[in-house]
C-alpha positions in Angstrom: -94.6 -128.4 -14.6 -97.2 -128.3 -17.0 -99.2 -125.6 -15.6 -96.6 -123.0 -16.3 -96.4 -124.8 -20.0 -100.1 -123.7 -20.3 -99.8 -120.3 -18.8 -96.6 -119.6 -21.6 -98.8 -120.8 -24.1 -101.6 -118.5 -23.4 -99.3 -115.8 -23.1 -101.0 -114.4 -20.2 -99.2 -111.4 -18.6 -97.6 -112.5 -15.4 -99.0 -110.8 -12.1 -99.8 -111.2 -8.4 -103.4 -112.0 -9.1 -104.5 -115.6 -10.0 -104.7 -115.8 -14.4 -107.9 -116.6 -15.4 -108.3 -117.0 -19.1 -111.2 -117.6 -21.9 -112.0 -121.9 -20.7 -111.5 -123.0 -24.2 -108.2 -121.4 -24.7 -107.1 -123.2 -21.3 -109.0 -126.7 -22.4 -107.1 -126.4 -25.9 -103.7 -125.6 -24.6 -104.3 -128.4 -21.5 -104.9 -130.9 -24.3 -102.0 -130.2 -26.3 -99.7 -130.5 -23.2 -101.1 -133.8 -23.1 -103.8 -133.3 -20.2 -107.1 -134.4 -20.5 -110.0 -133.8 -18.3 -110.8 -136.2 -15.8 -113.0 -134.4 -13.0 -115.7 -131.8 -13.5 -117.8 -130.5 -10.5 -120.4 -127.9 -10.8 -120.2 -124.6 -8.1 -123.4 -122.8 -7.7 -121.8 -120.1 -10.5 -119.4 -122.0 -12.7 -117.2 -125.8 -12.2 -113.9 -127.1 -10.7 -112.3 -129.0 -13.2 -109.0 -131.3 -13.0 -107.1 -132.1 -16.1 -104.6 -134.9 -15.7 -101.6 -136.3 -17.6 -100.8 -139.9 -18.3 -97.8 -139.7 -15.7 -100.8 -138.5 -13.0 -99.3 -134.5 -13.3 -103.0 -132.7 -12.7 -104.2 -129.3 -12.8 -107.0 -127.7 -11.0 -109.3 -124.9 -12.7 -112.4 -122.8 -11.8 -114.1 -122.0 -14.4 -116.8 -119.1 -14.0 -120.2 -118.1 -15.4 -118.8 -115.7 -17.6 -116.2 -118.7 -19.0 -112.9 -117.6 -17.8 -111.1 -120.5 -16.3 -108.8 -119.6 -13.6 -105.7 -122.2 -12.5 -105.6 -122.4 -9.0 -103.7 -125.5 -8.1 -101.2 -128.1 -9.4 -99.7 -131.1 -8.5 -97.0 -133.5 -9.8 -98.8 -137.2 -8.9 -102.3 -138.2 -7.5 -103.4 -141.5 -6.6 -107.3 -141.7 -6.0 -108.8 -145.6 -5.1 -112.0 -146.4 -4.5 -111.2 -147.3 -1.0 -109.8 -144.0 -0.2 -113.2 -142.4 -0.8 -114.8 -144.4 1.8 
């Protein structure tokens, strides 16, 4: 999955805690995994962002105030219609 691709290439230690990383490291190492970001909503103290491959692989980031972006979810496929938001 390409969320652990990312993690590697940060070179992050591993722990028990969720990662969290400078944003731009995480945005350039997204793109060169071939994600590109396709959702950003703002939180009262930061944004959720979702970066998503061709082949509909996604991955779901907070990003904080102080500009560490933290993965907390991933998913292999997403299909999102117009219908299905109604």
């Amino acid at each position: 999955m390409r969320l652990a691709l990312i993690l590697a290439c940060l070179a992050t230690p591993a722990t028990a805690e969720t990662v969290c990383v400078p944003g731009a490291d995480l945005a350039a190492a997204a793109k060169e995994q071939g994600l590109a970001l396709t959702f950003k909503g703002f939180l009262a103290a930061g944004a959720v962002l979702i970066f998503t491959a061709r082949d509909g692989e996604w991955v779901m980031v907070i990003l904080k105030a102080d500009g560490s972006a933290c993965p907390v979810a991933a998913g292999d496929a997403h299909d999102i219609t117009l219908g299905s938001l109604m």
